[in-house]
N, C-alpha and C positions, 0 to 999 in steps of 0.2 A: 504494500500500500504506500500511497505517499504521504511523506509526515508531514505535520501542520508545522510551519515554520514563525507564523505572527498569529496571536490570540489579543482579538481585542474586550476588554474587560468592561463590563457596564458594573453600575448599581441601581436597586430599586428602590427608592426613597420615597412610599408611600404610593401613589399612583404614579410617579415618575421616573423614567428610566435614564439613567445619568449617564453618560460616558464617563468612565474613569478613569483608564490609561490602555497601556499596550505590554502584551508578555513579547518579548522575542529569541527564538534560539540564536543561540551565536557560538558553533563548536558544542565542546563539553560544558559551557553556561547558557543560562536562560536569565535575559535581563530584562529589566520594567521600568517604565516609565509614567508616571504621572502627565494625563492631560494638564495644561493651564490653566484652561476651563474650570476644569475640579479643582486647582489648587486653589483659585477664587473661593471657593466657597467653605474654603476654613475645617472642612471634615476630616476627620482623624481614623480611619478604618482602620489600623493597626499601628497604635501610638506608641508601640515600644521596638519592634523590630524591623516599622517600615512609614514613619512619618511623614508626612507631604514635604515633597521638597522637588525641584524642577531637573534632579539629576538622572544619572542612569543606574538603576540600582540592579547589585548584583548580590544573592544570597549566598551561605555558604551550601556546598553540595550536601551536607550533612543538618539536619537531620531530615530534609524533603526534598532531596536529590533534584537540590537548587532552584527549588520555588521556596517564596516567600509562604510562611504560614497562613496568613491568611487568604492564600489562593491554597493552596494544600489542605485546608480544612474542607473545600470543596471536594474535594476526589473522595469518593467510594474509600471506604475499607471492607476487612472481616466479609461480611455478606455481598457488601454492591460488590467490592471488587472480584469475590467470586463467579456471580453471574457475568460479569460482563468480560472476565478472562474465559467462560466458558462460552458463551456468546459470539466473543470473536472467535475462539477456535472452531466453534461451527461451521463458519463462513472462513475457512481457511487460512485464518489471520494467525502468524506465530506472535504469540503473547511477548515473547521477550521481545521484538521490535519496538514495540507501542512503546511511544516516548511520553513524557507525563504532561506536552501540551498536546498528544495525540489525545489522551484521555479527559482531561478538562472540554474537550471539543464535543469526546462522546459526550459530559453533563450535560453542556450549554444551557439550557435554560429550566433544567431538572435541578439542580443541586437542593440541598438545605441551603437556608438561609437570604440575604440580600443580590449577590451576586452571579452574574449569568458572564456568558462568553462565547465571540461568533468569532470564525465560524462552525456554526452548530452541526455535529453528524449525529443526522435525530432518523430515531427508529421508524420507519413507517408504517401506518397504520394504526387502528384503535385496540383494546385491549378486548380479544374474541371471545372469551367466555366469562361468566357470570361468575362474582366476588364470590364464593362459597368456602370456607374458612377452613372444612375437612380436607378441601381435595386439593387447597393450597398448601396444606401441610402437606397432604401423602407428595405433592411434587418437590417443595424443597426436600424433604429427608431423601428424592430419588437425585435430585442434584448433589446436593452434601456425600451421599454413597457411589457418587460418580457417573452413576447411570444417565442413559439418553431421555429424557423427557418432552413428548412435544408442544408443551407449554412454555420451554424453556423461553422465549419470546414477549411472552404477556409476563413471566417472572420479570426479565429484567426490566421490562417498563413500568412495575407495580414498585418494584424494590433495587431499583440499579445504582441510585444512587447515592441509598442509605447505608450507616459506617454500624461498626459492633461487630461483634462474632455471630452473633444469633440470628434467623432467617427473620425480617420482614417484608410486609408492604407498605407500602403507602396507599392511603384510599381519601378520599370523600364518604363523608358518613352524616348522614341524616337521620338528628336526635329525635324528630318525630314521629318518621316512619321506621326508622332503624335498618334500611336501605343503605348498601355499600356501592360504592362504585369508584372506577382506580382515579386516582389524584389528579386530571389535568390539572393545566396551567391555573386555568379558570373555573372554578368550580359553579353548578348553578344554586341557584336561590334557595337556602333552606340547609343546604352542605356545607361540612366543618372539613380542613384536611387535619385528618387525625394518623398514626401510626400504631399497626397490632403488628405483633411478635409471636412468633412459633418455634418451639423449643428444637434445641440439638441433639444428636446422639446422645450427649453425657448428661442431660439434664433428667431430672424427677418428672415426673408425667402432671403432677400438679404445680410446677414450676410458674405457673401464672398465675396460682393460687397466692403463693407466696409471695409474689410480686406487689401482689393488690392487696395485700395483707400489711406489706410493708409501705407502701402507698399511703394506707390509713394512718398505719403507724409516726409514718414521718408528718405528715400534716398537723395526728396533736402533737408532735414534738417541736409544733411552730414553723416547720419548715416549708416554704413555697414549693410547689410544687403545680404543674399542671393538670387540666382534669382528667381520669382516668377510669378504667372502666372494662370487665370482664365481658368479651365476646365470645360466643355460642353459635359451638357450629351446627349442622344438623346429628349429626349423634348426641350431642350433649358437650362434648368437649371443650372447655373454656380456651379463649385467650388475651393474654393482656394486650390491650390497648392502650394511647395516651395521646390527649388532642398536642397537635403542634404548637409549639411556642414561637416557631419562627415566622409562623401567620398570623395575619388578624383578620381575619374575612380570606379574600383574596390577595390582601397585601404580603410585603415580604417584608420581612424585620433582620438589621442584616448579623449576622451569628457569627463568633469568633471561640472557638476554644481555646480553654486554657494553653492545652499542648499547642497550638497555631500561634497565638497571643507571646507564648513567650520562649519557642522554639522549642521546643521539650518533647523529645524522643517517648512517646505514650510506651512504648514496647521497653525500655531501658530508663525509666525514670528516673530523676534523684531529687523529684523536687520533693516540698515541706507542706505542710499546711501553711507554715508560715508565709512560703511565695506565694502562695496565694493570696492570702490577706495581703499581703503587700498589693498583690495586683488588684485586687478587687477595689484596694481605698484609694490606689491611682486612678482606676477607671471613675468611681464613686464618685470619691473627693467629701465620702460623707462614712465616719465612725462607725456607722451599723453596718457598714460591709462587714468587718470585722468580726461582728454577733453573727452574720449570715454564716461564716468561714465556721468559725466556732462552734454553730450549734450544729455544723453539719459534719463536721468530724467530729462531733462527739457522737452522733449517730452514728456514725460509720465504724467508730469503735468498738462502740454498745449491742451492733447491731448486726455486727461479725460480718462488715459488706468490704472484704480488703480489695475489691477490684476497684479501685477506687482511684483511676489512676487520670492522668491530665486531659482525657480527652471526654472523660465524663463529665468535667466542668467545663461549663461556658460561662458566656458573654452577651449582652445583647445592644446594639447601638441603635438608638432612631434618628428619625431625619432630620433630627436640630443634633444631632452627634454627640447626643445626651449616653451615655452609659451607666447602664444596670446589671448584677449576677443574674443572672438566667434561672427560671425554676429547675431545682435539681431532678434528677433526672437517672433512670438505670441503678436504682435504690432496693437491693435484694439480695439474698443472703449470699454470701461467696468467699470462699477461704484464697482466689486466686491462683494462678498458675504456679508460683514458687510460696504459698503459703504463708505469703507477708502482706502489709498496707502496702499497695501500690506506691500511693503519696503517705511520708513518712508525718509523726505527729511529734515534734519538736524534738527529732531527727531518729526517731524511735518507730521503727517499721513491724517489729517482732512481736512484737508485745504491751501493745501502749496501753495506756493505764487513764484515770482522772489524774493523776499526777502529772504527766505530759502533757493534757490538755490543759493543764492549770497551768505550765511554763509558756503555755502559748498564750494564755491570759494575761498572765502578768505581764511579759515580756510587750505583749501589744498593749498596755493600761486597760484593758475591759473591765471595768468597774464592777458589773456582774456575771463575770465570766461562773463563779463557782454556782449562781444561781441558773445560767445557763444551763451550764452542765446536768445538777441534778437535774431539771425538768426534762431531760431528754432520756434522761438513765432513770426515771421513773415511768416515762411511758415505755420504753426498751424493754422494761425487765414486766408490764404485763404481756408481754406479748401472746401469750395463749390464748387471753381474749382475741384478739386481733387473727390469731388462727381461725378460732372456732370461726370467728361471724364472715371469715371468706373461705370457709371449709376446705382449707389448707389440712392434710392428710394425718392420723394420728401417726404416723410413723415419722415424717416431717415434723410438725410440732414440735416431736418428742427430741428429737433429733437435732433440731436448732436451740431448743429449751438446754439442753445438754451445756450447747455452748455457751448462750449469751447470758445465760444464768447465773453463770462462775467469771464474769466480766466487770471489774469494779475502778 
């Protein structure tokens, strides 16, 4: 195939589509440049590793094989980038060619978040069969075991360009007829774009039991979060769900992760809670970021979720270039791939404690940090209730009770 050599970059700033700048290859670098246009208008999309300035910027090749992170937040991972490595192989495309302004081209105007990019290589055609949530699972589990599926097509236009390890879609969903249908651009009148998830080989068959269990959980423990909600397939099978944050109707709100925001390798991590907090009070500019950081690693503590790693937090910027932490998000039990916090709690990955969240207190002055804390580690430790009323399994319950029980 031939590779895309210039991506030009917009953004969507409420009903309007901005020009932003320009991606171009040059050799083994991909460099950017800011329109002037854009730099008039004072906007700050990525204020610590790619500021407005009228030069020609070059990332390093490490850790987004030299794209800036906030075009890197756009590409697929875990899931999209499955489908869409197995998608091109269909079509005879060898996977290792595709360069990564080849693949922003496949997004183009699919990605999460603010940002689009032409020119667009957009799949053609509508989405041929009807949203039915059983037989979207039985196809991911035949993708994930390798096999040929011939849906494989409607998958990745449902889910090509969402990140995670775990199979999604993306859909439109109508809260009053309870009517699915896949995400266009545009959704009509009466549709929300929301996000359901379908479990992997290694997970619990109630694993979205759990999710939503913990959903609840985190909300009395203060925590923001977006709205959420258990789908039903025709056998009965549940799956989690969760409306998009990076819409507001049909708008697009533009999204920056942690790991993008502040170049942090999500697979190889070293950041702290504490970076965080930092970056959240830079973006803020307002002290209760600080309580946000806080009250969510103490959840995440309490609440044995160690996958917890930079790309699970975000960012949100609106069109006066105001920033906000993002409702948190992918909040469920997980001991992680090496058995530690992904992101460390005041620099303690193994075994963190209220002592460590209390060195993050202090050290940030949270005035009520320790008050913080308990309320989170008192709704944490009911958590049986929060089992029972989303009929999370007694062997699970029992199971998780085990661990977070003995968590102080």
């Amino acid at each position: 195939m031939e590779h895309i050599e210039k991506i030009i970059v917009s953004i969507h700033l409420n009903d309007e589509e901005v020009l932003l700048g320009e991606l171009a290859s040059g050799g083994k670098n991909i460099y950017f440049k800011y329109y002037t246009d854009f730099i008039k208008r004072g906007l700050e999309i990525s204020p610590i590793k790619l500021k407005l300035n009228n030069q020609v910027n070059k990332a390093d090749p490490i850790p987004f094989d030299g794209l800036f992170g906030v075009f890197a937040d756009s590409l697929p991972d875990g899931w999209g980038k499955l489908l869409l490595d197995r998608a091109l192989t269909a079509r005879g495309i060898e996977v290792g060619d595709i360069t990564v302004l080849d693949r922003l081209a496949y997004v183009g105007s699919n990605g999460m978040g603010a940002l689009t990019y032409k020119p667009e290589i957009e799949e053609k055609g509508q989405i041929s069969f009807n949203i039915e949530l059983d037989e979207i699972a039985k196809a991911t589990n035949q993708i994930i075991n390798g096999a040929a599926t011939d849906v494989l097509d409607e998958l990745f236009k449902l889910g090509g360009s969402s990140g995670g390890a775990r199979p999604k879609i993306l859909v439109g969903y109508n809260p009053n007829t309870q009517h699915l249908i896949g995400a266009d651009k545009k959704l009509p009148n009466g549709y929300e774009h929301w996000l359901i998830k379908f479990s992997s080989s290694f997970d619990k068959p109630d694993i979205a039991n759990i999710e939503y269990a913990y959903y609840k959980m985190a909300l009395d423990a203060g925590i923001e979060m977006s709205e959420s909600k258990l789908f039903k397939g025709l056998s009965g099978q549940v799956y989690f769900g969760t409306k998009r944050f990076d819409r507001e109707g049909n708008k697009r709100l533009h999204m920056h992760s942690a790991a993008g925001i502040m170049h942090d390798n999500f697979r190889l991590s070293n950041i702290d809670y504490g970076d965080l907090m930092d970056c959240a009070f830079n973006l803020e500019r307002d002290v209760k970021a600080y309580e946000k950081i806080l009250r969510l690693a103490a959840f995440n503590v309490f609440a044995h979720n160690r996958d917890d790693h930079s790309k699970n937090f975000a960012f949100l910027m609106d069109a006066n270039g105001s920033w906000k932490v993002a409702p948190a998000y992918d909040l469920t039990f997980s001991s992680s791939g090496h058995g530690m916090h992904s992101t460390t709690v005041a620099r303690e990955g193994k075994n963190p404690t209220k002592k460590h969240l209390m060195e993050l207190g202090e050290y940030f002055k949270i005035k009520n940090a320790s008050k913080i804390i308990d309320e989170v580690q008192a709704v944490v430790f009911n958590w049986k209730t929060y089992a029972d009323q989303c009929e999370v399994s007694p062997e699970s319950k029992n199971r998780i009770e085990k661990i977070i029980g003995r968590k102080g």
